[in-house]
Every structure is written in C-alpha cells, then in structure tokens.
N, C-alpha and C positions, 0 to 999 in steps of 0.2 A: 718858485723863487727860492733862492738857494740862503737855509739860514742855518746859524745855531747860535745856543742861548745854553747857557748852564748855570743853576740854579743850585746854594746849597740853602737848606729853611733849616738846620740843624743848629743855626746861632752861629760859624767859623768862618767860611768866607764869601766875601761880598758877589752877589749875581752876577752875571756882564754874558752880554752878547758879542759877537763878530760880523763887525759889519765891512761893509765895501771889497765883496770876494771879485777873485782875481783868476781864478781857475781851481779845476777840479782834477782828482787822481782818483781810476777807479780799478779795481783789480775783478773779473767777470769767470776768471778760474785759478783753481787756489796754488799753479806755479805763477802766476804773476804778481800774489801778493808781495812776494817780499824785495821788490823793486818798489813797488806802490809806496810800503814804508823804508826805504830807502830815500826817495823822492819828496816824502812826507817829512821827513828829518831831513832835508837839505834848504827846502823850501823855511824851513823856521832858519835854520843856520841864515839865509841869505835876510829874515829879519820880519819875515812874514808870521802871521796866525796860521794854525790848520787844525782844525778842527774834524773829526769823523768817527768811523765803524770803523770793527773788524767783526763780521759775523764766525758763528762758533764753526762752520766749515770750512773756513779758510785753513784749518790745523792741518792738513794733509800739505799744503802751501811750507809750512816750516818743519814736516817730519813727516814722510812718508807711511808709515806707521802706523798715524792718527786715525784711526776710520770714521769716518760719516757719513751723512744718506744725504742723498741729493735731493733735490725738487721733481715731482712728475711735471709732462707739458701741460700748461692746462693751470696748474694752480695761479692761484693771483700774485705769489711771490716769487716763481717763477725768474722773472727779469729783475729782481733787487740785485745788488753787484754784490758779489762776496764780500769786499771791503769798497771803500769809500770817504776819500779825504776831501776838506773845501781850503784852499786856500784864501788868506785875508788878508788887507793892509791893516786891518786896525781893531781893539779891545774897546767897549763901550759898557760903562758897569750900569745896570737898570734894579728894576725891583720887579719880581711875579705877583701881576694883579691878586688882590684876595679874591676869594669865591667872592660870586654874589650873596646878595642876603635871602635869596628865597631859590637856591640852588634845587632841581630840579633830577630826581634818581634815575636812571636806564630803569626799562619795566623791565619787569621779576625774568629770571630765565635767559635774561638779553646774550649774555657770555655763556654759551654751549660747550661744554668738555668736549674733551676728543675721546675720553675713556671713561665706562661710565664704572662704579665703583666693583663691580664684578670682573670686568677688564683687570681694575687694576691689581686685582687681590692674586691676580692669576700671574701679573708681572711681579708681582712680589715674589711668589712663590717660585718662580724660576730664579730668580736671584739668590733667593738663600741657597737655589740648590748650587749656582755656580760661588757661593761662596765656602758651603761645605767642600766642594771639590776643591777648595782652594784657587781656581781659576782670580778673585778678587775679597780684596777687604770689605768694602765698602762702593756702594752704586749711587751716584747721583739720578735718579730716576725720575723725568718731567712729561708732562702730558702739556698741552695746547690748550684756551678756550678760543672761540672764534665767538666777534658779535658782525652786526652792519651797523656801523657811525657815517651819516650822511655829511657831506660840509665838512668844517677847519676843524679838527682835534685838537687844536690850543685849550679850548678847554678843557678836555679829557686831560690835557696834562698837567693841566694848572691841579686840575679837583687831584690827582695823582700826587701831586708834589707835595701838598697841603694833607691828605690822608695821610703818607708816610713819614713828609717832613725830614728826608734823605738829607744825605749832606753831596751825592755826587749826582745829581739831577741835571737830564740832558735834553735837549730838544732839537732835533734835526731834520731838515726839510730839506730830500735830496731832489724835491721833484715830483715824482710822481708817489713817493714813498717820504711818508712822515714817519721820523721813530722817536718814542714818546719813553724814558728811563726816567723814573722818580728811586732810582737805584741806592741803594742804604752801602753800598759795598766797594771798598777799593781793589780796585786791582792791582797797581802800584800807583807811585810816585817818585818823582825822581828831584833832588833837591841838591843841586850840586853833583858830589861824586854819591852821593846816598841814597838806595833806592829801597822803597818800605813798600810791604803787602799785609792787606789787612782781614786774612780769610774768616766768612763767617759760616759757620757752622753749627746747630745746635737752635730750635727756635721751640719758643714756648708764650701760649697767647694771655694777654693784660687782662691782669683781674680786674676788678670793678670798682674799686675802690683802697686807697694808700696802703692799709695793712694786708688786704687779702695780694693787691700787687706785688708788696716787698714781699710775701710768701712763695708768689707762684716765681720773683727773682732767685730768689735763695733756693729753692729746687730746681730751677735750670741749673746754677753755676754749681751745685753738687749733685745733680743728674752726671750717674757715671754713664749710662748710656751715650749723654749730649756731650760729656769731657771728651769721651774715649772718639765719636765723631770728629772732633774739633782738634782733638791730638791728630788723629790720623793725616789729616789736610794740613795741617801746621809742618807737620813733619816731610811730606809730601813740598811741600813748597821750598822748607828749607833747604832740601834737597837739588826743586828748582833752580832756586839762587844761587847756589852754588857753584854752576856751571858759569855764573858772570864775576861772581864776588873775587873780591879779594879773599885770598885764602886766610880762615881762622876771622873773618868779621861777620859772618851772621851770626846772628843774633835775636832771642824769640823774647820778647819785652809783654807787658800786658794782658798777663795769660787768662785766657775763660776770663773777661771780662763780661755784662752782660749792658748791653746797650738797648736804650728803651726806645719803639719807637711807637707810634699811632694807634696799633693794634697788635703788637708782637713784641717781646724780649727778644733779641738776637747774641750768642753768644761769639764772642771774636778774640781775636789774638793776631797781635803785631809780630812780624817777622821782616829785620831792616838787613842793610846788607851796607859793602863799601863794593860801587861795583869797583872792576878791574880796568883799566887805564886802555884807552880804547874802544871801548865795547859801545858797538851801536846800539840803535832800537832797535834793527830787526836782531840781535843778537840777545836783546832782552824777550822778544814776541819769542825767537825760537827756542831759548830758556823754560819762557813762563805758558805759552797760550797753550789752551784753553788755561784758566785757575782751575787746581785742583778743585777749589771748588764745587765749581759747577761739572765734575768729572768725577772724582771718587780715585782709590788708590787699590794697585797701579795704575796708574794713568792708561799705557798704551792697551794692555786686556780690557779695561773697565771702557773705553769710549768703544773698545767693538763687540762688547755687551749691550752697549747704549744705542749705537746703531742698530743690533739685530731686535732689541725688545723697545724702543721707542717706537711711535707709527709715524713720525713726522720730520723733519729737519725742523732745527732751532733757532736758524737764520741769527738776528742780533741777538735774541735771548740768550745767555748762558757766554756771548763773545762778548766786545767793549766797546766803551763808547768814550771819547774824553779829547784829547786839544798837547799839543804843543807851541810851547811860548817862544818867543826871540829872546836872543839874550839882553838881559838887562828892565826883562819884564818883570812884574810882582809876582811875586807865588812861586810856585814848582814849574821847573821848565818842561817839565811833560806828568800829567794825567791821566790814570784811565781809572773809568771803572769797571768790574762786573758787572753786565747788565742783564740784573734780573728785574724783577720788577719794571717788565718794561715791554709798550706794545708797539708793534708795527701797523702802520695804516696805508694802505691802498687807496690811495685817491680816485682812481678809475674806478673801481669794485664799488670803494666804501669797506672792503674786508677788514675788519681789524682782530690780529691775532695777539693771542698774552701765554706767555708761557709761565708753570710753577710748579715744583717740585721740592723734593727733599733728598737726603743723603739714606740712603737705606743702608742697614748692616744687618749680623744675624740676629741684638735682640728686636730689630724693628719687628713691627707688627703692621698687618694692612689697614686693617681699622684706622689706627693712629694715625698712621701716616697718610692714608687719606682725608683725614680730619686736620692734620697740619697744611697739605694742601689746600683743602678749602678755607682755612683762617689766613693762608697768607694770601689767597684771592680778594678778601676780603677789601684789601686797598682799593678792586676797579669798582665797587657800589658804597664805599665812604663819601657819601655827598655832605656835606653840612657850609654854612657861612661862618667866617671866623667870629670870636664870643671870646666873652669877656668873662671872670667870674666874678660873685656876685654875692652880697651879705645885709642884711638889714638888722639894723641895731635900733633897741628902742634906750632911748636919752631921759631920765629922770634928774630936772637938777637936786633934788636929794641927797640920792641913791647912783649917781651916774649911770654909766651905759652896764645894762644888766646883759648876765655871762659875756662881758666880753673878750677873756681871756680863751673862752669856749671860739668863740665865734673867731677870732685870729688865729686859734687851731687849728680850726677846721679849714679855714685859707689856705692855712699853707699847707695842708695836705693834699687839697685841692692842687694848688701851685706846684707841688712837688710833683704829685700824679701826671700833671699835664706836663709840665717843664717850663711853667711861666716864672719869673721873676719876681722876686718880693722880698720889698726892704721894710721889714715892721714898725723902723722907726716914722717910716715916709707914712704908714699906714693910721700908727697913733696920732702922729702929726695931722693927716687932714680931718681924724675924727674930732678931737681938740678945738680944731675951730671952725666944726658946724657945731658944736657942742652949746656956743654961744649965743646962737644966731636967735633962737627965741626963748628968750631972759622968762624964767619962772615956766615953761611949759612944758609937759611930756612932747616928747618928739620921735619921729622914727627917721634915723639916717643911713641910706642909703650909699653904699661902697661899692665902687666898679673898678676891679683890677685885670688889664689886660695883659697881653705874653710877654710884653718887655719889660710891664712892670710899674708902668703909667696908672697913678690912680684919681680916680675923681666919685667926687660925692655930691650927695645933695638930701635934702631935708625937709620935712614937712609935718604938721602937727599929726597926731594920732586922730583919726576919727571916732567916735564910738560906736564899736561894735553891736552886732544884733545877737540878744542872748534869751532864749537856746540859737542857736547858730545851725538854720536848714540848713540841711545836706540834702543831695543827688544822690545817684549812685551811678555812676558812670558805664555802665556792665558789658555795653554793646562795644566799645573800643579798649580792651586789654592792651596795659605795658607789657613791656618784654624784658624781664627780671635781667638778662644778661646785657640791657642797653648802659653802660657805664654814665652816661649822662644822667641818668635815673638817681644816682648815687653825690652828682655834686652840684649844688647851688651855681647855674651858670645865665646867663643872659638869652640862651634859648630855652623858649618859655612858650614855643607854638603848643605844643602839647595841651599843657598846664591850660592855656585861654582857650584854644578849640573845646576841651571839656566844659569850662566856666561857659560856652558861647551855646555850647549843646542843651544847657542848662540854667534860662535865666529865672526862673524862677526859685530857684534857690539860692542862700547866700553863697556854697561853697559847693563840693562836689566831692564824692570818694573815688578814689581809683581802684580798679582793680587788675590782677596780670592775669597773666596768659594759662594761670592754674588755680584761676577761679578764686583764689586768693584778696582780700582786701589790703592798700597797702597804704595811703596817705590820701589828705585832701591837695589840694591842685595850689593851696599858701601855709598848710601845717601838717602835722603828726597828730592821728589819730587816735586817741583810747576807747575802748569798750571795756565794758563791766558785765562780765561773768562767770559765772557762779561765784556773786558775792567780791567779787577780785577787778582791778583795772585791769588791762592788758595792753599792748600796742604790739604791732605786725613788726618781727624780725627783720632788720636789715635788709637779709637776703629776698625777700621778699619784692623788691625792687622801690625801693624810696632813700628817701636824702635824712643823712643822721642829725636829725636836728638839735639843737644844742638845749631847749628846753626838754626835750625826751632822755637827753643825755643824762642830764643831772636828777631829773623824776626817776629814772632806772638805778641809778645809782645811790639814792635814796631810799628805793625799795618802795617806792610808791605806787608802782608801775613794774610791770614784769614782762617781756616777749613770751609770746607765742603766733602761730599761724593762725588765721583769721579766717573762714572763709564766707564766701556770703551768705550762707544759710544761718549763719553764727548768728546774723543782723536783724531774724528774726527774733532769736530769745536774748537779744541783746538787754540788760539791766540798767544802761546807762550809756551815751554816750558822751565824748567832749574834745574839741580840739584843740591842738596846744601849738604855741609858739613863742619864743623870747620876746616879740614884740605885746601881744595878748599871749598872757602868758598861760591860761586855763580856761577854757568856758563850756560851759553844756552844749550840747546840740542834741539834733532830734532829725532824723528822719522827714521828709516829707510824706505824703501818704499815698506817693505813687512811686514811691524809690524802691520799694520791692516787688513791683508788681510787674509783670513779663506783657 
C-alpha cells in the first residue's frame, strides 16, 4: 500500500500523512531522473501532494561526473527505483504513537557491519593518503549495518523517531520497500523565493548528566577539528547555491550551532539563498544533490573516492527524502531532507539495511571515527517507553518542604538535559496545594513532569521506616556507569524494582556497576564509614545526585570517593540517605557478602 507520513518530535511542525494517492513517478536509471522531478514539480503545480526519494545514485542523473556504484544481481535492493515520487489529493495531520510501555530491544549483534574495525582503519588510511596528495579535503566515509525485521517496520520507525526526536522524519512505503528516516538533517527548504540548507557536520556523544553535557557542548562548538569540518561543507554548499541564487544573497546565518539530540551533539550551520526567478527543482537537485554533506569537498573527486573505497551503494542513505506542497498549502512548498539516519526494508527478504558514517579529514583518526560511528548507530537499539521525570518531596507543616530549592534544581537540569518543558511557577503552584491536603502531618509529595511540561502530583503520609535499614547487595546484576538515565530521577524505575524484587528479604538494596564499584540503593544515596570518615560513591560512578547527599557534601559531612565492594567488608558504618528520610543507619544482611 502506497504511504507517507512525515513526522517532526523536535517541538516545530505538526505531523500529517498523505492520504488518497493518485499515481506514482518512478525513475529506474539515473538519466530519467530529472523528468521524474520535473513531473514531480508539475503534479504540485496542478495542486496535488507528492511525496518521495531520491537515492544517493541518482547524482550521475544531474552531472555526469558524479560517480557511484551500482547494485550487483542478486542483492535484495537490487529493484528499489533510483528515485520515487507518490502523488496525493490530500494532507491529513496525525500524531506518531508513543512507544509502548514495555518496548522490547533487537538481540545483541542483530545490526551486522559491513566493515569490521580493521577494514575500516585501512579506509582511513587511504584517505589521508589521497588527502595528502591533495586529490581531496575531506571524505564522507560510510559503511552499511544489515539486520532481518520480520513483518511492518512501523515500529522500527516509530522507536527511531522517538530515539532521535528528528525534526525531518519520513516514512515511506513504496511497496515492496519501506524506508524508514528518523533524519535530524535538512537538505533544503524552499519558502517562497527563499531556499535554506542546513548542513550538519561535526558530532560529539551526550554526557550523562547537565554539566558534564554543556561540557562535552562547549568542546564540540570550539573542537577546531569539528569547525574546520563544518566550514568546509558550509562553504561547499555556498558555493552550491550559487549556481541558483540571486546574485550577492547567500548568506551563512547560525554558524557552529550545536543541536542536541537523543544521543549526540550535532554541530550545523544555515546557508539561505534568494533563488533566481525561474529556477526549477530539478535546477535546484542539479545545483545541490548529493549535500555536500553526506560527500566531502570537492565534491566531484571525493564521490569517486567514495565509490572506489566504499563496498556498497547507499541507495536512500546519504540521498533524500521529503514532499512538495500546492500552492496555498501551510509550511514550505517543498522539503527535503538528508537521509541519514535512516533504514531501507525489504519486504520480501525482511533485509533491512542502515547506513552511518562520518566526514574524515587529515586530523581524523580511525579509532575515533570508528567510535563516532558506532555512537551514531546507537539510535537503531535506543528502545525505551516515553517517561516522565520525577521528584519526591517530604512536606513538614513546620519546616515546609525540605531542600526544595535543591530538588526544583535538579528538575530543571533534568528538563534542560532531556528538553522537556517547565514552568516553575506551575511547579510551586501544584506543590502549594498538596501542601494542605493533610492539616498537621509529615507528608511525602510526589511530582510528575512530563515533555511538554504537564505536571501532576500526589501525596501520602510518611510511613516509618525500619532503622538500621537491611541492605542486599545487588552484585550479580551490574549498572552501566555510561547509561544516562542512571543520573536523573525519571519514571523508569524497572531497574530499581527488578533489584528490590531480587531481594525481598531486605528493606532496600545496593547497586553496584559494571566495575565492581558500589554506587546507591534502588530509593537513596549511600554513606559508609571508613577509616574513621563517611564517604559516599562519586557521581561518576553511576547514580542519581541526590539532594540530601548534595548538601551533606557540602557541609563536609560526607566526602566522595570510590567504593568498591570489598570496601563493605571493613565497612565501620553504614547509612542511607534521602530528603524524604533524611539519615538512617543500615546494616548489611548476613548473606549480602557472601558469593
């Protein structure tokens, strides 16, 4: 069945599908393409939708020059058309389902490289050599993963859309090939006589928590390595544009920006234009396609680098994906994106391939750049259900709500890291009146703020605790210091109660990570006593900064260091802490160390 659906979850514009198509334009070798969009720009003139591709091989289609590698007989992509347009009578705006709430991962290994990291260290190393020979500046170099996805890939693109939270997300179902782009990247836009490209260039992966992130920000956007990347395509496109604009109107606005997305910093910069009075789409495809981009500079040397040192065609990876409007539609009368981040499916097969790469120059490295590779694959196994964040305050009519200046801090660090929304007033306001609700009693209240910014609470008395407060020790299931969730108070709390669940005979439970390390219990922050001294487990160590640990630290009551679990034998004391129970003893059970 013939669809598309384009999705932005970046907060800008509203989703909508095209429904009730009418015919299709398909281009099968890359001189028919630029009738295909010709056809495609005539069919909106007459007042229709059209929606499609243009795979990254079509470029020999608008410049003979372009080189690319073809498909062998045999592969599964083989019969995907070069390009591919749907025509539509009609826009229909919807919303992309949330994940589920007990989303489900691909097993380990599902997505197979095409190059394994000795491969690719050897493509590197050709490269710099043809950059030393001045043959090119810079090489966009991308390798392939292949899995098998049985059945609809709606939800591979949903969970896609949602990990990256793109703002040019595409979904296309030509038939026997579904392509699935959760794409962060414009290629243009066209807005009247105005047409902007938004190349990104430069990527560096999200710390774990609000300051260590605006750190690892602020060294992407003065990473000369990731500038001098990002100039290079900046400059390269300008040049692009050129060939359509009005003479003396491009123009490079928003330079080294850095845009945050799911699991990666991306660094960008706008480059707008006035085109020139006349000028079609295929006159802009022949201009711009491929984006520099996803090519490197010079263009025409560097794509027949790319052909001789790739092992694969790139099909929709690295070409576009996006929609042409009628006049007098909302929004921009033509779209596209970059499509990276973004997989083709084989219905027949089940094949599903995903392309990912980087821009190599001379000071790249292969290491790194293999390791930026696999952080930006990272989007195809981000499974999770959407979540809410999350703060529990304890209410004394007294003494009111204790730290809670701490605890609205740490919200909106939280909110800032993720990009949820929050009005503090809205925040005080509903604590205020659960504040009331039981006249004379200690109370714990409970705050749920979700991504738009919706908050709801609720309230209940304190129970009293059990003091010393058994502890487990969790030993057999290690956190993973680098899981960012580890670091903010949120609504997913599988974790947290599978240990509690491992563990009923105790009141609480220690965790420990992946380096033997002790780091919190599974509702507080930890102290031990020794030699003579409190202690609690550093940050980094993989736990949530809690707001009573904050202030014991800062009092000097308490001091970090690493903990690990042999420590817990000559341990002098223990106790766990939290702004609701703000101090108590504990003790070990008498099997929590025992193997």
């Amino acid at each position: 069945m013939i669809e598309a659906r384009f999705d932005d979850l970046s907060g800008g514009e509203p989703s909508f599908r095209l429904v009730e198509p009418v015919g299709v334009l398909e281009a099968r070798r890359p001189a028919e393409v630029p009738a295909v969009i010709d056809a495609a720009e005539a069919a909106a003139a007459r007042g229709l939708w059209v929606a499609g591709m243009v795979t990254y091989e079509t470029a020999p289609g608008f410049d003979p020059a372009l080189q690319v590698r073809t498909r062998p007989d045999g592969d599964p992509f083989a019969e995907l058309p070069l390009a591919w347009f749907a025509l539509f009578e009609a826009r229909q705006e919807t919303t992309l389902p949330a994940p589920p709430d007990d989303p489900s991962p691909p097993p380990p290994g599902a997505w197979a490289p095409s190059i394994d990291r000795e491969g690719y260290d050897a493509a590197i190393e050709r490269i710099h050599e043809h950059i030393a020979a001045g043959d090119t500046y810079q090489v966009n170099f991308t390798i392939r993963l292949r899995a098998s996805i049985a059945g609809d890939p709606k939800g591979l693109y949903r969970d896609l859309c949602y990990a990256q939270r793109g703002a040019y997300s595409a979904y296309l179902d030509l038939g026997r090939y579904r392509i699935l782009s959760a794409s962060p990247e414009l290629f243009f836009r066209i807005d009247g006589s105005t047409i902007a490209t938004k190349p990104m260039k430069g990527t560096a992966p999200r710390g774990r928590w609000l300051a260590e992130d605006e750190a690892i920000r602020a060294g992407l956007r003065g990473s000369i390595k990731e500038r001098a990347e990002n100039a290079m395509i900046v400059d390269l496109l300008r040049n692009d544009l050129a060939r359509v604009a009005r003479i003396g109107s491009v123009r490079w606005s928003d330079v080294f920006e850095a845009e945050r997305f799911e699991s990666v910093w991306q660094l960008t910069s706008t480059v707008a234009a006035e085109l020139q009075p006349g000028r079609s789409l295929r006159d802009v495809f022949g201009a711009l396609f491929p984006s520099g981009s996803v090519t490197g500079t010079p263009k025409v040397r560097t794509m027949q680098l790319i052909a001789e040192l790739e092992d694969a065609p790139r099909g929709p990876y690295c070409g576009t994906i996006g929609y042409l409007a009628p006049a007098g539609a909302p929004g921009p009368r033509a779209r596209f994106n970059v499509a990276i981040r973004t997989v083709v499916h084989d219905a027949t097969t089940g094949t599903a391939e995903y392309g990912v790469g980087g821009g190599i120059t001379w000071d790249s490295r292969a290491n790194a750049e293999y390791d930026e590779v696999l952080t930006k694959a990272r989007v195809l196994t981000l499974r999770r259900p959407d979540f809410r964040l999350l703060e529990t305050f304890r209410f004394d009519p007294e003494d009111g709500y204790r730290r809670l200046d701490e605890h609205l801090r740490r919200l909106r660090a939280s909110a800032a890291y993720f990009g949820f929304s929050e009005d503090e007033r809205a925040i005080r306001s509903a604590l205020d009146r659960e504040a009331g609700r039981f006249p004379g009693k200690v109370v714990r209240v409970r705050l749920l703020l979700d991504r738009r910014g919706h908050v709801e609470t609720g309230v209940a008395p304190i129970a009293p605790g059990a003091e010393p407060v058994r502890l487990a020790l969790d030993r057999d299931h290690p956190v993973d210091p680098s899981d960012f969730f580890l670091f903010h108070k949120t609504t997913l709390r599988e974790r947290y109660e599978d240990a509690a669940a491992r563990h009923p005979d105790a009141d609480d439970v220690i965790l420990v990570n992946d380096r033997g390390e002790v780091t919190e219990t599974t509702i507080a922050n930890l102290a031990v006593r020794l030699e003579d001294r409190w202690w609690t487990p550093p940050i980094d160590a993989g736990l949530l900064p809690g707001c009573e640990r904050a202030a014991l630290l800062d009092a000097g009551s308490i001091a970090e260091r690493s903990i690990r679990i042999e420590d817990l034998e000559v341990a002098e004391g223990l106790a766990v802490l939290s702004s609701v129970r703000p101090w108590r003893d504990a003790a070990l059970i008498d099997a929590a160390l025992q193997r």
